[in-house]
N, C-alpha and C positions, 0 to 999 in steps of 0.2 A: 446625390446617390443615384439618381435618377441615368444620369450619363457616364458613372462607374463599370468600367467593365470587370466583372465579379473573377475571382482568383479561381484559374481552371484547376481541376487534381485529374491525373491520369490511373493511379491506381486506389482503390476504396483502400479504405481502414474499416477495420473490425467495432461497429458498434453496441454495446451489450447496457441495454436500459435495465433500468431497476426500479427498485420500489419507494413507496410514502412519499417523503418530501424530498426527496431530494430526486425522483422521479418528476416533480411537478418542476425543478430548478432544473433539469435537463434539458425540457419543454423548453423553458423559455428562452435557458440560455444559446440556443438552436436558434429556438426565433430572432431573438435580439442579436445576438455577438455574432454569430456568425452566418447563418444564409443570408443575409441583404451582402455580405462580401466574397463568400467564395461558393461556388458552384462544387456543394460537398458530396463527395461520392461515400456511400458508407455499407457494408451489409450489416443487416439489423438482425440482434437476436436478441428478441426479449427474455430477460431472465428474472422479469415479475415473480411471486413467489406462487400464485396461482397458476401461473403458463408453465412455470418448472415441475407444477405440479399436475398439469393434463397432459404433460409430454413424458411423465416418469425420469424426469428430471433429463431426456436427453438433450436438452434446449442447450442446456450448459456444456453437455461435453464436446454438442457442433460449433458452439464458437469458439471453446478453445481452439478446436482441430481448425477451424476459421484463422484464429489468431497464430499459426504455426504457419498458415500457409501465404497470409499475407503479409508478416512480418510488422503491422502494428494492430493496436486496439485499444479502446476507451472503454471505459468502465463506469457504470455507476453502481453507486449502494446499492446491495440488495441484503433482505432477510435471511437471517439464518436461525428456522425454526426451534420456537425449545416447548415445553408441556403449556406454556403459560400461552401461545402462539394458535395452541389449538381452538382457545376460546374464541379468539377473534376470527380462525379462520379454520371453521367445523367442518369444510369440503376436503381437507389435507388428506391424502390416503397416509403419507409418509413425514415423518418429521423429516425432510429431507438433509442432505449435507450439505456444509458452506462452500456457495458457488468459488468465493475465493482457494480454498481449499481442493478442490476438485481442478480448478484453472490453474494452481500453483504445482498442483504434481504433474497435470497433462505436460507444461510448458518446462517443468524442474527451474525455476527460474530461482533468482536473490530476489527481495522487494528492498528496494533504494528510499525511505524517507528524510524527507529534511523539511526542517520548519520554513517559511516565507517570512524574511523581517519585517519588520514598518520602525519608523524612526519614533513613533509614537510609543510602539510597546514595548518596557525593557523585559527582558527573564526575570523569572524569580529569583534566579541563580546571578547575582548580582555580577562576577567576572566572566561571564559566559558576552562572549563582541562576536563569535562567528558562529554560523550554523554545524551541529552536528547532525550529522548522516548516520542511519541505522541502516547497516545489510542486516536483514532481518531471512535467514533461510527460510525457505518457504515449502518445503516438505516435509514429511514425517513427524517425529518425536508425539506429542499429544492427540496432533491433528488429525493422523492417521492410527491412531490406539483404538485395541478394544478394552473394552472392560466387564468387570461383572461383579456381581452380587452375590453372596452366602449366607445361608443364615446357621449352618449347622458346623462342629468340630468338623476337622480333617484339613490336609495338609494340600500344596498349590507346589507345581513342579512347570518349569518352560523345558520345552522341548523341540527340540528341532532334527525335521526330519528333511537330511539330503539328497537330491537327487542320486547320487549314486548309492543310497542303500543305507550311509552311517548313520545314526544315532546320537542325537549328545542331550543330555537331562543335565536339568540346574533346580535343585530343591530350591522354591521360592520361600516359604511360611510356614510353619505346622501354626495352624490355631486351636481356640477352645472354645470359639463360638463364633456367630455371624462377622463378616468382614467384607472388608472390598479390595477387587484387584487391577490391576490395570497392567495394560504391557504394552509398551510400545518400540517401535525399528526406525534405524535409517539406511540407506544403504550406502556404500562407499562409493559407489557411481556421484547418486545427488549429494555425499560430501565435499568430493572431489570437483563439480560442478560449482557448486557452492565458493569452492575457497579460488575459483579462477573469477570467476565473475567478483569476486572484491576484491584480490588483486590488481585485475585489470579497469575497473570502477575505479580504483585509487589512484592508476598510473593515469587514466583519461580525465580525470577531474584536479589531478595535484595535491591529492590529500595523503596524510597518513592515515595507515591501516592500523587498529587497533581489534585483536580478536579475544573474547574473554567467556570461558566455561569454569566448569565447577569437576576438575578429573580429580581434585585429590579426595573426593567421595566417590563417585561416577567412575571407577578407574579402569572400565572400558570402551563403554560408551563413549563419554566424553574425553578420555585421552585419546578415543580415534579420531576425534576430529582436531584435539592438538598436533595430532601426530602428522595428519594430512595436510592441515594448513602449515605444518612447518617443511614438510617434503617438497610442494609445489613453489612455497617460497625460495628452498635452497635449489630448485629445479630450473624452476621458469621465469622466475619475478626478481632474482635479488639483484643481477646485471643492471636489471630499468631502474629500480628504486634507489640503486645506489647511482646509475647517473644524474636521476631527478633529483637527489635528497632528499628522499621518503624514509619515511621510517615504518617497521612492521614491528609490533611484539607482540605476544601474547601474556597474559595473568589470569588470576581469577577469577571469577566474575563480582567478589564483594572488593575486592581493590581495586576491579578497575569503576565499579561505581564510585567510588570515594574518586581516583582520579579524573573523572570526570564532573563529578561536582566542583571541582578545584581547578578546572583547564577552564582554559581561555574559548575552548571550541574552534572547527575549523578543520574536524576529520573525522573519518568513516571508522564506525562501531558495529565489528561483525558480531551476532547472536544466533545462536540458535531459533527454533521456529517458535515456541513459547517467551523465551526471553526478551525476542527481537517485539514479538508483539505485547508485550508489557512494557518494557521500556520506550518504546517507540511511541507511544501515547503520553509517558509522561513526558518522555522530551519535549513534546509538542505541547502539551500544557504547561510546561514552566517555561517555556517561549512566548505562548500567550494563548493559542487554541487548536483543535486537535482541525477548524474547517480553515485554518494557516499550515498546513502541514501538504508538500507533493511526495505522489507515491508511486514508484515505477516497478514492475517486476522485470527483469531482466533473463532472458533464457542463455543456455551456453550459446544457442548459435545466432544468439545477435536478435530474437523476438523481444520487441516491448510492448507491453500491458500496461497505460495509465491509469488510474483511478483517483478516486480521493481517499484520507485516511478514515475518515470517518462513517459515522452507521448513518441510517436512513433517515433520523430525525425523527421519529415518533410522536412525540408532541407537539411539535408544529403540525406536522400532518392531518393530525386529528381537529387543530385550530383551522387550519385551513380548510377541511371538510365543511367546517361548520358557516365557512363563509367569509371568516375573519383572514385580516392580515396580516404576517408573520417577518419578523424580520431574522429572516434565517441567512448564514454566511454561504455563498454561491462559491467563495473565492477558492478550495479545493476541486471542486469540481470544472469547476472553469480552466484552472491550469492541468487537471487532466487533458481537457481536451484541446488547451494551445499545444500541450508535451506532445500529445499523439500528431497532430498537427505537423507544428516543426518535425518531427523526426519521419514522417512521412514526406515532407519538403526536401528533408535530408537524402532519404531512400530513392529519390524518383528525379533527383537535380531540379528541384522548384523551389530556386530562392524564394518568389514572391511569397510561396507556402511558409516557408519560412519564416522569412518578416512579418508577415501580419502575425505569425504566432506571438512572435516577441512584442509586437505593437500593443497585442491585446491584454498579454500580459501587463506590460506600460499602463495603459489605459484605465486597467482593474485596478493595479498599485496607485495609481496618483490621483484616481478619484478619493481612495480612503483614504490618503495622504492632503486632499485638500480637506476633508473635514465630512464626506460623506460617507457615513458609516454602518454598519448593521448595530445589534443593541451589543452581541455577545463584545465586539471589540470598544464601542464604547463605555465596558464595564471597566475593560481593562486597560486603558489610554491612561497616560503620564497624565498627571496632574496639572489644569493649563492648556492643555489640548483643546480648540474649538472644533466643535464636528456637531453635527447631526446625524441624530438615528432615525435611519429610514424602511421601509417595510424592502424584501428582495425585489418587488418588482421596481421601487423607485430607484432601488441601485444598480439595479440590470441598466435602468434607463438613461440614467446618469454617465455610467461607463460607457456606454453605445454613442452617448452625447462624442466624449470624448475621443472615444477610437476612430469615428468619423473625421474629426478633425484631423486626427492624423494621417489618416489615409486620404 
């Protein structure tokens, strides 16, 4: 290593650290995996939940406006506060909003997940042999909702006032006592963004497109995004899909769960921004773990945002505080930052950037594959399987062993 000349990058990638433990797995994995190999150029914005919160949160919106302008970024976990948050952390002026959230409207992006196999873990879904991908939209519907509370009779009206003067009222409710309401938008821009960027995901990766909502309740809301994904299709997509042999259709979103229980896997699942992010977790648990799962946000004009799927870890965190060692799964977070990596190699013509992405990814894969393992995946290893469970720093160590070797 010693006489290794370290992999030069000419343009930085967007860095944005996070919180608990998986702030402490970003550390290392820096330390270990990658500065002893490449000479990493990065800008750093920390979006700790405390720095989010002495900056009034605008930490988060310069490194979106960061990640627009450099065209990649890595991500890790961060908090997203709720009333139970404030006990822990009594300095909060603001329960503030999810940094994802905030980075997902600046950038209008799709988020791309798919699980990472091992030959050790099967699905739960016993005919499930390929990875399914969730385009998970990433603006609006919930995420961007207000809502509110009443405790007294009277009636709830949405109303929308246009720029040019018109008027239009929609009687929501009459009640006869306390209730609650909620409202939330998308706009036909980030729909229309939305259904090219999984179009074009499906043509770059050779998958089929499968989109599924709920319009025969929802029958304007969500028929406008049948409506859009079917425009764009007859517009811009059908010419390539039908040269590749793709297939696009849409249903509803309870048949196409049942169809996907019953598939083989091996193709992209567009959702909405609630549904993408509910399904997209169980995916990743009936494949085997949610820190097995890669997660890219994709903007229209080509920006990507890696992270991991998963939240901060909590409980290890606090084991960790205390001194103790944790064996918590790195292996999300780690292919965040080979993904940013590579496509950075990509962006700038630096194979070598390239390569050791994919080497490290190698390296991370075939240490768990020889039998070193964290606890979460040796809970759920094929029967037979020889491995040991090792604390994160002894597998950081192990994979670094290996990736050495290869390089």
């Amino acid at each position: 290593m010693e006489t290794m000349e370290k992999i030069k990058m000419t343009t930085p990638l967007v860095e944005m650290d996070g919180d608990e433990m998986t702030r402490v797995l970003w550390g290392w994995i820096k330390e270990k995996l990658i500065l002893p190999f490449v000479d990493l150029k990065t800008e750093y914005y920390d979006l700790s939940l405390l720095h989010r919160n002495a900056t009034k949160d605008q930490v988060t919106f310069d490194a979106a406006y960061a990640a627009k302008r450099l065209g990649v970024a890595v991500k890790c976990a961060t908090i997203t506060p709720n009333r139970q948050r404030l006990e822990e952390y009594p300095e909060l002026t603001e329960l503030w909003k999810s940094p994802n959230g905030t980075i997902r409207a600046i950038l209008d992006g799709t988020a791309f997940r798919a699980p990472i196999l091992l030959p050790f873990l099967k699905p739960a879904v016993r005919n499930w042999e390929k990875p399914i991908t969730v385009a998970r939209h990433a603006y609006g519907d919930v995420y961007k909702a207000v809502d509110l509370r009443t405790e007294e009779p009277g009636t709830a009206e949405l109303v929308f006032h246009g720029d040019s003067g018109r008027e239009s009222r929609l009687d929501v409710q009459k009640v006869s006592g306390g209730a609650v309401w909620l409202a939330q938008h998308n706009t036909e821009k980030s729909i229309r963004s939305f259904s090219r960027s999984c179009f074009q995901y499906a043509i770059d990766t050779r998958q089929d497109l499968w989109f599924s909502a709920k319009d025969t309740i929802s029958k304007i809301y969500d028929q406008t995004f049948k409506e859009i994904f079917q425009e764009e299709y007859d517009q811009r997509y059908r010419a390539d899909f039908d040269r590749l042999g793709l297939t696009y259709f849409y249903t509803l979103i309870d048949d196409a769960v049942a169809r996907v229980i019953r598939s083989k896997g091996g193709f992209i699942w567009a959702l909405k921004n609630y549904d993408g992010d509910v399904m997209s977790d169980m995916i990743a648990t009936a494949f085997g773990s949610l820190a097995m799962m890669t997660s890219v946000l994709v903007s229209p004009e080509g920006v990507t945002e890696f992270e991991a799927a998963h939240g901060t870890v909590t409980k290890h965190y606090y084991r960790c505080r205390r001194g103790e060692k944790t064996s918590t799964n790195p292996i999300a977070t780690i292919f965040a930052w080979s993904g940013a990596l590579r496509k950075r190699g990509q962006l700038d013509n630096l194979p070598r950037l390239s390569a050791f992405a994919d080497a490290l990814e190698d390296a991370c894969l075939e240490t768990l594959k020889a039998g070193t393992v964290t606890g979460d995946l040796a809970g759920l290893a094929e029967p037979g399987f020889a491995c040991t469970v090792v604390d994160s720093e002894t597998y950081l160590d192990a994979a670094a062993a290996r990736l050495r070797e290869k390089l």
